[in-house]
Backbone as ProteinMPNN parsed JSONL, in Angstrom:
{"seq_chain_A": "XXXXXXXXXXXXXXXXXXXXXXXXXXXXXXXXXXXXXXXXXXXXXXXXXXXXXXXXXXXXXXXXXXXXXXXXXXXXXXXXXXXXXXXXXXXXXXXXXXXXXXXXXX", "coords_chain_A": {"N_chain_A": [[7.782, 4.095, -52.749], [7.091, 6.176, -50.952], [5.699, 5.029, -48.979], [7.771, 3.345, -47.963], [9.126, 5.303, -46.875], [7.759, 6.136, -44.506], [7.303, 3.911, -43.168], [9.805, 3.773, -41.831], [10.315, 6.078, -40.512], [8.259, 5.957, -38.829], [9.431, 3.253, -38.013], [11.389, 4.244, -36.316], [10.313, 6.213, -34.574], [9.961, 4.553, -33.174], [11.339, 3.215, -31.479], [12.89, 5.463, -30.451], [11.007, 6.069, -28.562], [10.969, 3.711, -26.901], [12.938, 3.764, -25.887], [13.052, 5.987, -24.378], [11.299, 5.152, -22.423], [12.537, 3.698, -20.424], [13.085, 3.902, -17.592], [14.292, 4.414, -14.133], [14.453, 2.612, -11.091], [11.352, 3.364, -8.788], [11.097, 5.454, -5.519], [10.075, 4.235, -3.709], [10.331, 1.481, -4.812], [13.409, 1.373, -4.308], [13.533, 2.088, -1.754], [12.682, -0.524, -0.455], [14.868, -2.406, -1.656], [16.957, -1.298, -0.624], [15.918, -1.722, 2.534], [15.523, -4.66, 2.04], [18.095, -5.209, 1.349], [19.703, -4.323, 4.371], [18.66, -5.845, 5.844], [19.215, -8.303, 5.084], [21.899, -8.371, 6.09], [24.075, -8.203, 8.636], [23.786, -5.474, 9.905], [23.471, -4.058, 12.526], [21.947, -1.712, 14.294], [20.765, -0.567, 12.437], [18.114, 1.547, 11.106], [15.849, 1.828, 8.716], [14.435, 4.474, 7.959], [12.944, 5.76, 5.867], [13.203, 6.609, 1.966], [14.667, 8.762, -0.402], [15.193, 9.348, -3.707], [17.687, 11.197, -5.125], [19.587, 10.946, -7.771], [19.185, 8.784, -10.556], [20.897, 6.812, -12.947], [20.925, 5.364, -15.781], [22.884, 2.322, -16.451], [24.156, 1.026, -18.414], [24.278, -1.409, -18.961], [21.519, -3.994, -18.921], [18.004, -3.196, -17.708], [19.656, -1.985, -14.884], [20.925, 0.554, -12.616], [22.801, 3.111, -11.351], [22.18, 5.145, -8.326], [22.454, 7.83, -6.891], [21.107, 8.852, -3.236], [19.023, 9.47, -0.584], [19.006, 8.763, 2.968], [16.954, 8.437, 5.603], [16.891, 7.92, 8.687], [16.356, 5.929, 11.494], [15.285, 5.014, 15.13], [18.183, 3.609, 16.942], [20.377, 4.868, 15.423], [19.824, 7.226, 14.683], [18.981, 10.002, 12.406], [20.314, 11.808, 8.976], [21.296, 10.567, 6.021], [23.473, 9.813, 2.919], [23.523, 7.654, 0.411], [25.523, 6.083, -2.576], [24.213, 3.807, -4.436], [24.065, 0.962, -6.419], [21.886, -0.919, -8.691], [20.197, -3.24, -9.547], [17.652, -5.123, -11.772], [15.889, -7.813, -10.997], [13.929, -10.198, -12.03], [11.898, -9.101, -11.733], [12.186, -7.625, -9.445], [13.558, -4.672, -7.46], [17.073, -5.152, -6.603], [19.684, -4.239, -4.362], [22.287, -4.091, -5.136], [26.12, -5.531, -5.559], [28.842, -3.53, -2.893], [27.839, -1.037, -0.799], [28.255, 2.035, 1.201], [27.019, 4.043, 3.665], [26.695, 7.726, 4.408], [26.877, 9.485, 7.153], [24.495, 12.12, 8.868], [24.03, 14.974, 10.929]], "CA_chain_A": [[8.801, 4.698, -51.923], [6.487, 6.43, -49.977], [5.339, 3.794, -47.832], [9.171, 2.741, -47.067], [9.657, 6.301, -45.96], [6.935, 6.413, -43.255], [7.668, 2.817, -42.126], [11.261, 4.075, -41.702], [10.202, 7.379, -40.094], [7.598, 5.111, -38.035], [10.277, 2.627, -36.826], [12.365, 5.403, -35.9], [9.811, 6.946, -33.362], [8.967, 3.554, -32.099], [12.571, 2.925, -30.755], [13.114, 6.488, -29.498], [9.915, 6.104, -27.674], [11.19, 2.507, -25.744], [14.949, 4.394, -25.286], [12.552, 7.079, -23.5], [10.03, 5.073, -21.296], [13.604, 2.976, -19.363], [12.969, 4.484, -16.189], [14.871, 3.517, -13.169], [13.329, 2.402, -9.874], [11.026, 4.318, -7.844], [11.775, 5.805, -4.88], [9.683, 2.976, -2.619], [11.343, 0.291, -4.777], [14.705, 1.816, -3.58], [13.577, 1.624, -0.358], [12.271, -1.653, -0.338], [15.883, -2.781, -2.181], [17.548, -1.08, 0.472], [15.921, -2.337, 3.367], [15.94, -5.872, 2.247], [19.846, -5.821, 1.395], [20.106, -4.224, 5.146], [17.76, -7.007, 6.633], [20.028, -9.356, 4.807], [23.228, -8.212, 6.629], [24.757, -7.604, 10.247], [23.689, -4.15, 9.923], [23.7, -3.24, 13.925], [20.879, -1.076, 14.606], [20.374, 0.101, 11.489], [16.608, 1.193, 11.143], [15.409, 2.911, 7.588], [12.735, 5.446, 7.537], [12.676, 6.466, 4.323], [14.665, 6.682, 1.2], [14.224, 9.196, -1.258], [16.425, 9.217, -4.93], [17.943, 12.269, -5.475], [19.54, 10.919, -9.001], [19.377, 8.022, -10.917], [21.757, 6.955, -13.731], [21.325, 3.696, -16.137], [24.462, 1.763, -16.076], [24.141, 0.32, -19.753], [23.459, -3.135, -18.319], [19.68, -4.3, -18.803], [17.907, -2.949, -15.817], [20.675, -1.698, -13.792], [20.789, 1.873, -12.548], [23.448, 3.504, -10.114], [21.229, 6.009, -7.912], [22.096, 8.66, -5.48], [19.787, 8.658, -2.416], [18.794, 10.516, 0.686], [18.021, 7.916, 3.654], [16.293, 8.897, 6.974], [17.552, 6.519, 10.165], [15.836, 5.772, 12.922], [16.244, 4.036, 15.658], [20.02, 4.224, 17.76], [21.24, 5.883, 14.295], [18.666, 8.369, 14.171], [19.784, 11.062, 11.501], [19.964, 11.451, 7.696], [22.537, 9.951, 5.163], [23.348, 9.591, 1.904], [24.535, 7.105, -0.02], [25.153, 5.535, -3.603], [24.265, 2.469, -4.827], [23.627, -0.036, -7.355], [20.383, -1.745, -8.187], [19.596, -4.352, -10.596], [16.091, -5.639, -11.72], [16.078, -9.106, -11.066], [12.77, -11.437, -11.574], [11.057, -8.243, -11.702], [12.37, -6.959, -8.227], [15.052, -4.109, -7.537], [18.017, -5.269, -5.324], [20.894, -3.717, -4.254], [23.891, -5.051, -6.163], [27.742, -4.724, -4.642], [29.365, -3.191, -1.889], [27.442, 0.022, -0.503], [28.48, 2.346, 2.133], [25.893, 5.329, 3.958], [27.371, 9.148, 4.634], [25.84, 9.931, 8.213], [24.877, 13.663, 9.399], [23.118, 15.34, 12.018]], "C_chain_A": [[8.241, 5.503, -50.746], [6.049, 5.947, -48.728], [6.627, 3.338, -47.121], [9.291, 4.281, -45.811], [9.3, 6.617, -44.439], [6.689, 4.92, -42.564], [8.69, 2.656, -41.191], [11.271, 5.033, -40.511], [9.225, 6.419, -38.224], [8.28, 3.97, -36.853], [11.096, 3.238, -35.774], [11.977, 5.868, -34.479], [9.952, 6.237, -32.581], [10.264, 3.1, -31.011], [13.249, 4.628, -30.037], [11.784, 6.758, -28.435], [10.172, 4.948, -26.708], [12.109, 3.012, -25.431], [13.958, 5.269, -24.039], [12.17, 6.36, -22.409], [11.026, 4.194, -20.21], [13.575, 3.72, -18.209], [13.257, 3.494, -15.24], [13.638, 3.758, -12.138], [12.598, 3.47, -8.978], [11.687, 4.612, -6.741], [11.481, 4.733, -3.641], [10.054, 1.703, -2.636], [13.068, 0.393, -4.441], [14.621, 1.719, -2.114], [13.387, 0.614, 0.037], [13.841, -2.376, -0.608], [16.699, -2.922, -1.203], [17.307, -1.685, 1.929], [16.003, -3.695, 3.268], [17.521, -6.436, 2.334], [20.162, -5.516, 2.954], [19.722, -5.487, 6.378], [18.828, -8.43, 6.68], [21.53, -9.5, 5.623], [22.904, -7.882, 7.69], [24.433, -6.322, 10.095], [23.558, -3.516, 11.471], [21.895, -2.892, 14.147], [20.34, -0.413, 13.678], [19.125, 0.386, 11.172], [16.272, 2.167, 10.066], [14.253, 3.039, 7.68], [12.247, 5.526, 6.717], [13.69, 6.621, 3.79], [13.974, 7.526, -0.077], [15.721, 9.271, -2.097], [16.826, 10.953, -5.455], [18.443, 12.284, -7.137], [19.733, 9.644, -9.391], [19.777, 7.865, -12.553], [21.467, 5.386, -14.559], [22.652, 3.646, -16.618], [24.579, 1.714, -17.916], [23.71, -0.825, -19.788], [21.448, -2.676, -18.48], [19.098, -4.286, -17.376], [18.475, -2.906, -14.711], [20.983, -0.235, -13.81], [21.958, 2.139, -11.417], [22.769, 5.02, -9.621], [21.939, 6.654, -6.795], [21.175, 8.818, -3.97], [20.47, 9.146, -1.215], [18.223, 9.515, 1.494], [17.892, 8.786, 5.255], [16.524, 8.197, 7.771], [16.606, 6.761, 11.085], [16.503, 5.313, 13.844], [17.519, 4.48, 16.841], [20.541, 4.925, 16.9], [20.534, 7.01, 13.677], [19.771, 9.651, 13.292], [19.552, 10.951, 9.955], [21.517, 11.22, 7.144], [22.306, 9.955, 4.249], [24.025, 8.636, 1.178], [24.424, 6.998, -1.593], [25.208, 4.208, -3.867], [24.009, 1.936, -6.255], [22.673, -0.784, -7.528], [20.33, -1.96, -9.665], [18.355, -5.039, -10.632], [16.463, -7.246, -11.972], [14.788, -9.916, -10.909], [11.251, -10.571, -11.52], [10.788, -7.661, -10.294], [13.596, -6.493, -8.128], [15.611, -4.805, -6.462], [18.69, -4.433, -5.212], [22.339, -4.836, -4.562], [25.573, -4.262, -5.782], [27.412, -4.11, -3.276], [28.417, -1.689, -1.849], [27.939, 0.551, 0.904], [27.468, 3.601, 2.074], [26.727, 6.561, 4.816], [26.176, 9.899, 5.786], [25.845, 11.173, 8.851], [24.091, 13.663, 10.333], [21.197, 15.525, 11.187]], "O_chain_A": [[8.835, 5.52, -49.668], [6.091, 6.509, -47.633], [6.638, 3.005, -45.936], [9.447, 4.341, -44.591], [9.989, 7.078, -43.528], [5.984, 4.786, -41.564], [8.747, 1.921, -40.206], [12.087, 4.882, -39.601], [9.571, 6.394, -37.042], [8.031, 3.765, -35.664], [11.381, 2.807, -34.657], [12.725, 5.96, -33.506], [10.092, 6.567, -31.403], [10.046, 2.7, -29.868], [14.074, 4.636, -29.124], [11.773, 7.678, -27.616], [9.626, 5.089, -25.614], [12.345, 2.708, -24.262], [14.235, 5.112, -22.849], [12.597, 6.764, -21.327], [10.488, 3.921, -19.137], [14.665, 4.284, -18.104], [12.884, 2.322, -15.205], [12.612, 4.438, -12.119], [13.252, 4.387, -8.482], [12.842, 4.194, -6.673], [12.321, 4.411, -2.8], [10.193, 0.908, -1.707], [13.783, -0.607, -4.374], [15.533, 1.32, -1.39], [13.907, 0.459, 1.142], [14.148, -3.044, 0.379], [17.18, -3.976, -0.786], [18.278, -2.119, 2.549], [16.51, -4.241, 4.248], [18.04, -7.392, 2.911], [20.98, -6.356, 3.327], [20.321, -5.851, 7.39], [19.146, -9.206, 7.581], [22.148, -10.559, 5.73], [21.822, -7.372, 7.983], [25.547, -5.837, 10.294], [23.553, -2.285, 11.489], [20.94, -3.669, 14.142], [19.426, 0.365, 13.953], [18.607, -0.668, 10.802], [16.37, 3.356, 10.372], [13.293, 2.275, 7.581], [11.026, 5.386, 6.631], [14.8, 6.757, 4.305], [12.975, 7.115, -0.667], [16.861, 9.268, -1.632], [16.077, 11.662, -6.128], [18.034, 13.181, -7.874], [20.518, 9.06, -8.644], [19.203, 8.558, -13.393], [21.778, 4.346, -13.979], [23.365, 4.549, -17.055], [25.22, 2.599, -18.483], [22.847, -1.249, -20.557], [20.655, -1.754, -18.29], [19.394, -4.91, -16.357], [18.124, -3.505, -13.695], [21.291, 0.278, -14.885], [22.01, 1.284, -10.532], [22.806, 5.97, -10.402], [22.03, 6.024, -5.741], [20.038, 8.931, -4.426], [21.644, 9.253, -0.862], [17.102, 9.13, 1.161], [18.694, 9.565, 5.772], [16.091, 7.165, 7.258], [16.15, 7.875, 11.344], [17.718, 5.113, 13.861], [17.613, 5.563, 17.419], [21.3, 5.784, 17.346], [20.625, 7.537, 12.568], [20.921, 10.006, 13.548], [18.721, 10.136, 9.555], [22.575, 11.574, 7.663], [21.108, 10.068, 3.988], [25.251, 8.715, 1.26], [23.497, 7.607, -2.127], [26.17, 3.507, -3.554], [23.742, 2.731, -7.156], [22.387, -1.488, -6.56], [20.393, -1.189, -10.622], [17.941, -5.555, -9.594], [17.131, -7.734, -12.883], [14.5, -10.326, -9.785], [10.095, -10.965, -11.369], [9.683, -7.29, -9.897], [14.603, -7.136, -8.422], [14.935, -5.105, -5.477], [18.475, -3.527, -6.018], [22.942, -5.856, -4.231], [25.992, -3.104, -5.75], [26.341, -4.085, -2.67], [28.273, -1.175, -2.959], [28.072, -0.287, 1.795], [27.091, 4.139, 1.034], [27.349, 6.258, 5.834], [25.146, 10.532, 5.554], [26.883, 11.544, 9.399], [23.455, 12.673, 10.695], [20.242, 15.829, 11.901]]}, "name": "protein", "num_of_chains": 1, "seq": "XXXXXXXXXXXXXXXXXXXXXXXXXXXXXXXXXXXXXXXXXXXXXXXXXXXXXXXXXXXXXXXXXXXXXXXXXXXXXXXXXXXXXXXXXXXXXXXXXXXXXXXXXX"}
């Protein structure tokens, strides 16, 4: 009985230790995500500097996170924004998944 207990105790860790290590995308694969979905679209003049994650959330879905983020503009839209999005690991690369809109300030 001993041996069940600490196989038990053992499985236990080993699945609160993979729940732990699910970490959503960096902040360069968010930018990378981001600029390819903007590359992909009519985006105007849109020119991203930088994108940093202020919070990221997993969805429940397998590798899918909805993230907060801080982007930097260049460009004709020079300024900072924020938006939220959606990003799914696909193939072993984040995208941006759905409709996104960006919150533009001085």
């Amino acid at each position: 009985m001993p041996h069940t207990r600490i196989l038990i105790m053992a499985a236990l860790a080993l699945l609160v230790l993979t729940g732990c290590s699910r970490a959503g995308p960096s902040d360069s694969e968010v930018e990378a995500a981001l600029k390819a979905r903007v590359a992909g679209h009519d985006m105007g003049s849109m020119q991203i500097d930088s994108v940093k994650k202020s919070r990221c959330v997993a969805t429940g879905a397998p590798d899918a996170f909805a993230c907060d983020v801080e982007v930097a503009l260049g460009g004709a839209t020079a300024g900072k924004g924020t938006s939220h999005l959606s990003l799914a690991k696909e193939n072993g690369v984040w995208t941006v998944v759905g409709a996104f809109s960006m919150q533009t300030g001085p």
